[in-house]
C-alpha positions as CSV (number, residue, x, y, z in Angstrom):
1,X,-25.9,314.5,-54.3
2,X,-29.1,316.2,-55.6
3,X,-30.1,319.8,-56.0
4,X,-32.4,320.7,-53.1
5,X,-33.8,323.6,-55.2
6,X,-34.9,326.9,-53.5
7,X,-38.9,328.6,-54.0
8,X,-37.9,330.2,-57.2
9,X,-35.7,327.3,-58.9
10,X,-38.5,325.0,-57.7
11,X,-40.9,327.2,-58.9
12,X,-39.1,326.6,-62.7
13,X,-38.4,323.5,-62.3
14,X,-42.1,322.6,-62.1
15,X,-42.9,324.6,-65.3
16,X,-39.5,323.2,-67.1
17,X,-38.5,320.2,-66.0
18,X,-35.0,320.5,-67.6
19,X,-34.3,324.0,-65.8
20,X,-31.2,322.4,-64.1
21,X,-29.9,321.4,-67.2
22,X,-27.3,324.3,-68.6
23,X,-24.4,324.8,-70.6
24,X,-21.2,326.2,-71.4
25,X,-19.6,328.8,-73.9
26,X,-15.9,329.0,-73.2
27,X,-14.1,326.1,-71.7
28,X,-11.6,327.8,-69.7
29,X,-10.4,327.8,-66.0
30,X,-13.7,329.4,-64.5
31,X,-16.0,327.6,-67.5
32,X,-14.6,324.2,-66.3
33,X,-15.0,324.6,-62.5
34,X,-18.8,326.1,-63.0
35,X,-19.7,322.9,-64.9
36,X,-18.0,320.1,-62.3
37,X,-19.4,322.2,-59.2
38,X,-22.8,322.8,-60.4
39,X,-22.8,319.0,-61.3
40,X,-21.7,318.1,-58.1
41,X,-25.0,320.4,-57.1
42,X,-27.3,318.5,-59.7
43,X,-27.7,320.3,-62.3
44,X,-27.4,318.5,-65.3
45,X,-24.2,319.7,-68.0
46,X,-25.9,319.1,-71.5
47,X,-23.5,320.8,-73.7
48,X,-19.8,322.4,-74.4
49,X,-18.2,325.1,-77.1
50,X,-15.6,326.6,-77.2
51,X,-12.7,327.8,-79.4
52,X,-10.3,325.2,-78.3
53,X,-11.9,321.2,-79.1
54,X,-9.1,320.2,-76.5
55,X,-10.7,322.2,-73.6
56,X,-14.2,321.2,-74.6
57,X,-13.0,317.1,-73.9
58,X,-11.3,318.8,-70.6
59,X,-14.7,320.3,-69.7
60,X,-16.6,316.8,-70.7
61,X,-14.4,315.0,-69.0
62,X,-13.8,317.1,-65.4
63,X,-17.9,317.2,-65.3
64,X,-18.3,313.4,-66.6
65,X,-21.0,314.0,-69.1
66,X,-22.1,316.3,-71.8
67,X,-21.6,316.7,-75.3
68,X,-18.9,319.2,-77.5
69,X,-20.3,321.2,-80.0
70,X,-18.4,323.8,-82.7
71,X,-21.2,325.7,-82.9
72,X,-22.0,328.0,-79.4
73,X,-25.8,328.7,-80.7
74,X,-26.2,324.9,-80.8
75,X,-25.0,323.9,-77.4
76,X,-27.1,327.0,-76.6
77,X,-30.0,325.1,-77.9
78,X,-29.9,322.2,-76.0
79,X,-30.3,324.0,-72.4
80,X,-32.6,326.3,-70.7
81,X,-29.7,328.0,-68.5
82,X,-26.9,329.4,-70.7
83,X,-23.5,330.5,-68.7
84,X,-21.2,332.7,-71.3
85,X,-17.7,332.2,-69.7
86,X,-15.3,333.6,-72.5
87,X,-12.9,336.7,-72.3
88,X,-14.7,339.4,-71.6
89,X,-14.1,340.7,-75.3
90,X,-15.7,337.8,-76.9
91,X,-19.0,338.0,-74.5
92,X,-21.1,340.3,-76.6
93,X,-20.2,339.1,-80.1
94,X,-20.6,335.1,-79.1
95,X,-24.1,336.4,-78.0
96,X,-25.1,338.2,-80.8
97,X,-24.0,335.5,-82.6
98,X,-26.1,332.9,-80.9
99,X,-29.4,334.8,-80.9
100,X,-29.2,335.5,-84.8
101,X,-28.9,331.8,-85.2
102,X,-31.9,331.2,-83.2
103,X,-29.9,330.0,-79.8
104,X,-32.0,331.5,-77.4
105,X,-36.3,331.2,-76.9
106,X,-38.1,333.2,-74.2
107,X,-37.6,330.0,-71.6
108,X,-33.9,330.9,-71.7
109,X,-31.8,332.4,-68.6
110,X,-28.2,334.0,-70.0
111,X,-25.4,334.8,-67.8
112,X,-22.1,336.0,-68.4
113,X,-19.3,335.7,-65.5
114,X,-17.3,339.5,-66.3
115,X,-16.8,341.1,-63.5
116,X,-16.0,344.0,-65.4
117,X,-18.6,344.2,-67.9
118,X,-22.6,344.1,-67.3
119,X,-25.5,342.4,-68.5
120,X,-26.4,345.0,-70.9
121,X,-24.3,343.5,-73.4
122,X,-26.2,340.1,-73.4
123,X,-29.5,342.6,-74.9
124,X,-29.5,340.6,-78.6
125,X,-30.4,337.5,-75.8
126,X,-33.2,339.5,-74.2
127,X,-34.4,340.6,-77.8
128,X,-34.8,337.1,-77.9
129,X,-37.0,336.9,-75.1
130,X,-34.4,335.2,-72.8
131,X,-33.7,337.0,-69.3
132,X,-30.3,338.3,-68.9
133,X,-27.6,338.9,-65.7
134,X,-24.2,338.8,-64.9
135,X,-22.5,336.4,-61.8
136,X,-19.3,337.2,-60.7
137,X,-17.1,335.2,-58.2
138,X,-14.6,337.5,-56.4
139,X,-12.0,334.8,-57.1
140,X,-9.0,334.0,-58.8
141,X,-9.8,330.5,-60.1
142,X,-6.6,328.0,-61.1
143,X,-6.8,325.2,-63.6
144,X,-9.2,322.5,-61.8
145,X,-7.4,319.4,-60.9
146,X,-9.8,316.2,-60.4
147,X,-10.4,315.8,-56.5
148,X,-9.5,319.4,-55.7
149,X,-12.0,321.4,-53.2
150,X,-14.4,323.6,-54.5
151,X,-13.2,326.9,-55.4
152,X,-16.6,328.7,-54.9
153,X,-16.8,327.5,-51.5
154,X,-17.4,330.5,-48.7
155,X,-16.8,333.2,-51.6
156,X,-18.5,336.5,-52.5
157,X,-20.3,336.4,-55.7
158,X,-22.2,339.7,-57.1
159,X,-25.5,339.2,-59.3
160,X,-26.9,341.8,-61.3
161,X,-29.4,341.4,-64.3
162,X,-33.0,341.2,-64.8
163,X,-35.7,339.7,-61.8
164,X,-35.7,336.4,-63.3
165,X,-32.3,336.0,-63.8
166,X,-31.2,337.6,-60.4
167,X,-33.5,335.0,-58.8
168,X,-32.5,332.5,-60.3
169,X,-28.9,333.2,-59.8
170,X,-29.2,333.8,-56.1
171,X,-30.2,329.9,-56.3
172,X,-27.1,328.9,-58.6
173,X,-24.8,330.6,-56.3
174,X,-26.5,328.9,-52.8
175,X,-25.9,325.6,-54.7
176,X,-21.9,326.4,-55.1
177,X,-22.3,327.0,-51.4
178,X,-20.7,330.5,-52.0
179,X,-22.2,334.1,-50.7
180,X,-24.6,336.3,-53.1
181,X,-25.2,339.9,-53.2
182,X,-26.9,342.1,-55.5
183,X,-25.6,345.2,-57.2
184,X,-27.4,347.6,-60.1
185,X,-27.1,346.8,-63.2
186,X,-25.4,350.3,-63.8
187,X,-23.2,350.0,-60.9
188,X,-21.2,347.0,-62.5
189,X,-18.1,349.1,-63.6
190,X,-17.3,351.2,-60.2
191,X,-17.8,347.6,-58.3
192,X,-15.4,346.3,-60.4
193,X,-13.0,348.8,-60.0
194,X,-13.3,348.2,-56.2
195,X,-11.9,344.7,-56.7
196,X,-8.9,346.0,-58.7
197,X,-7.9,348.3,-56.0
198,X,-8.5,346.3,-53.3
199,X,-6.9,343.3,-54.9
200,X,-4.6,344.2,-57.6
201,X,-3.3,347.5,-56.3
202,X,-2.6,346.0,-53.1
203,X,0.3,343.7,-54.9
204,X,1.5,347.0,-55.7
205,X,1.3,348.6,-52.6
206,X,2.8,345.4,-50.7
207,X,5.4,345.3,-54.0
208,X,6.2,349.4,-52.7
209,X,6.2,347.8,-48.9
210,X,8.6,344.8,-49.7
211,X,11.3,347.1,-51.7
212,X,11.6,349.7,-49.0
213,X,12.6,346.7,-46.6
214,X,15.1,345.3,-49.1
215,X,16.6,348.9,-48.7
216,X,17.4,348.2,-45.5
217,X,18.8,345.3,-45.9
218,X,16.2,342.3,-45.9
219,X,15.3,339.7,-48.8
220,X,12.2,339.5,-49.7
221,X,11.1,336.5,-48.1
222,X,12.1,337.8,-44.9
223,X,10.8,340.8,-45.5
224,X,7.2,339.7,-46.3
225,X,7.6,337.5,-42.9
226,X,8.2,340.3,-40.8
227,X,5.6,342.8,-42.6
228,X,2.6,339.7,-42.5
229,X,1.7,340.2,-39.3
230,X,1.1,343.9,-39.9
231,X,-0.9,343.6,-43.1
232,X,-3.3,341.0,-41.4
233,X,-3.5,342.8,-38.3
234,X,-4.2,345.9,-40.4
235,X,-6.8,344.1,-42.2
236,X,-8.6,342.8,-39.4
237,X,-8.8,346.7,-37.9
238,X,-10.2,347.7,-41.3
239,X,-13.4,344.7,-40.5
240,X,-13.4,345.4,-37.0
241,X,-13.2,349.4,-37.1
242,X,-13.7,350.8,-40.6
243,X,-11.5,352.7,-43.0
244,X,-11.5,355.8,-41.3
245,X,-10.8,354.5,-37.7
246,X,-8.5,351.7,-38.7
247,X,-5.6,354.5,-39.7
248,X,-2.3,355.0,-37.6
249,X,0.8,356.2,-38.2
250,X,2.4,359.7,-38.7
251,X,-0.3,361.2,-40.9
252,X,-2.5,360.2,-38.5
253,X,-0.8,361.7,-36.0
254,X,0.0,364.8,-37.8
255,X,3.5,364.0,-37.7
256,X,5.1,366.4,-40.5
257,X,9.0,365.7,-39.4
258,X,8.9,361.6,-39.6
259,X,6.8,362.3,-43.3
260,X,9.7,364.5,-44.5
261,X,12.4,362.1,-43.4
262,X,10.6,359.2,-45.5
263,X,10.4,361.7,-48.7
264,X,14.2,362.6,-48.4
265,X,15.0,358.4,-48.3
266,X,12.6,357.6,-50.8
267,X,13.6,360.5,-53.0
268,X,17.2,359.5,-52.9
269,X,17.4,355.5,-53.0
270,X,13.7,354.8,-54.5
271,X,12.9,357.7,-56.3
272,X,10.3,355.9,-58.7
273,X,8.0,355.2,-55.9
274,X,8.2,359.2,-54.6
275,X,5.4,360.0,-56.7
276,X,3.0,357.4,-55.3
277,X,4.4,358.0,-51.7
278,X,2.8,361.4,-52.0
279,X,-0.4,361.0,-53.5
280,X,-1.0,358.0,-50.5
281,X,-0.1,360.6,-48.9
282,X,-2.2,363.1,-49.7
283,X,-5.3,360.9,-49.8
284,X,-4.6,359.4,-46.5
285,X,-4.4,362.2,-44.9
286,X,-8.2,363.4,-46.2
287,X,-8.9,360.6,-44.2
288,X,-6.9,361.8,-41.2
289,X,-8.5,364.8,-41.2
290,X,-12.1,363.4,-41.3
291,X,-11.2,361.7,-37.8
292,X,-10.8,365.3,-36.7
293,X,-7.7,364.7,-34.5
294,X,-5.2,366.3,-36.0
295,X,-4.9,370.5,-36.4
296,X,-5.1,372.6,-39.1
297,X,-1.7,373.2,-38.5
298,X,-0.5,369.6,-39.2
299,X,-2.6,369.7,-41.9
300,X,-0.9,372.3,-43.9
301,X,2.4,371.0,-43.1
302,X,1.4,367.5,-44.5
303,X,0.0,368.6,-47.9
304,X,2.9,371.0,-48.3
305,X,4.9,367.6,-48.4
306,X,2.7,365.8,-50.6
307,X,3.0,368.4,-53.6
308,X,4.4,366.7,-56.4
């Protein structure tokens, strides 16, 4: 299957005929899948580096063609689209170190894939004359296995960068068939943070969740099957309703007695969850009190409770 390019990918592609052709620095588990489902897509994988020569053959062979090089600012130089997919720590050095060696010219588009860190710290790349973003899939992406569907498929991914590169990337991401929206470049940090609490601190919450079940007497399969239905219905209110309008239960209601009867539990057979009890407490009931149906009354009877 070929590319069917979009106005500003066909728009480069008639100035550089080669614009489709990119490559890879860092040949891990989001590395490999961006090179076999961009292939898939038509663009063309020129060139592979990466610390480990093992994951470079994995990359050449999962995308069936390319070729491994040691050096990152000489795969750089054989492609006009340059995707930096290492740890977030290595992003900025590997750059550097490519533009000193000459690795990037003025026809070349950078991206790193942090979700964490912005396109500021590809600027040795722009010095260089490349343009410079940042694409991030909000995905956890498992070691590819040949045949497997593709992981980018119906996902959110944010762009952020200069107008070339945020073009341009609005095109890569259509290709992947996945969803692209735009943040500020300054913004990068607070968006990321967004996906850690509403992904990672979730697990924790559910973890809190699951163990106060198992206090009552449930394993913890059974107790995720009979709090599922909740969190997905939950969920569902949040899209449906909002935040604010999605809350229930006794701080919603204003319901100081049932709130001190879960403190005195938690306090006495889970006592190293009391802390974060309160202060979801606390905050969840700012948000009670922005729905403006509970008293003044309630209110002071709830934060009294939530004091640590």
């Amino acid at each position: 299957m070929r590319l069917r390019p979009g106005n500003f990918l066909q728009k480069i592609m008639n100035t550089n005929k080669t614009h489709t052709d990119f490559c890879i620095i860092g040949c891990g588990r989001l590395g490999i899948s961006l090179a076999v489902f961009l292939s898939k897509q038509g663009f063309i994988p020129k060139a592979f580096s990466s610390r480990s020569p093992e994951s470079v053959e994995r990359a050449i062979g999962f995308a069936g063609k390319g070729k491994g090089y040691k050096i990152p600012s000489e795969a750089a130089k054989t492609s006009p689209l340059v995707f930096i997919t290492t740890p977030d720590t290595l992003i900025e050095p590997i750059c550097e170190k490519i533009a000193t060696e000459g690795g990037f010219t003025h026809d070349s588009v950078v991206y790193h894939l942090s979700g964490a860190l912005s396109s500021s710290i590809l600027s040795s790349a722009k010095k260089n004359g490349a343009s410079t973003g940042s694409i991030h899939p909000l995905q956890a992406f498992a070691p590819y296995e040949e045949g497997q569907e593709s992981p980018f498929k119906g996902i959110n991914m944010s762009i952020e960068g200069d107008e070339r590169a945020v073009e341009l990337g609005k095109e890569i991401v259509n290709a992947l068939k996945a969803n692209s929206f735009t943040i500020p470049t300054h913004a990068k940090t607070v968006y990321h943070a967004s996906a850690v609490v509403a992904s990672n601190y979730l697990v924790t919450l559910e973890h809190f969740a699951l163990e106060l079940l198992k206090q009552a007497g449930l394993s913890e399969e059974n107790a995720y099957e009979v709090l599922e239905p909740l969190i997905m219905g939950t969920l569902n209110n949040i899209r449906q309703r909002g935040s604010i309008n999605a809350l229930t239960g006794p701080v919603a209601r204003g319901d100081d007695v049932i709130v001190s009867r879960h403190l005195t539990d938690i306090d006495e057979k889970l006592p190293q969850f009391s802390d974060l009890y309160r202060l979801l407490g606390r905050y969840t009931l700012d948000l009670a009190a922005q729905r403006g149906e509970i008293g003044p009354d309630a209110q002071q009877k709830l934060a009294a409770l939530f004091i640590f």
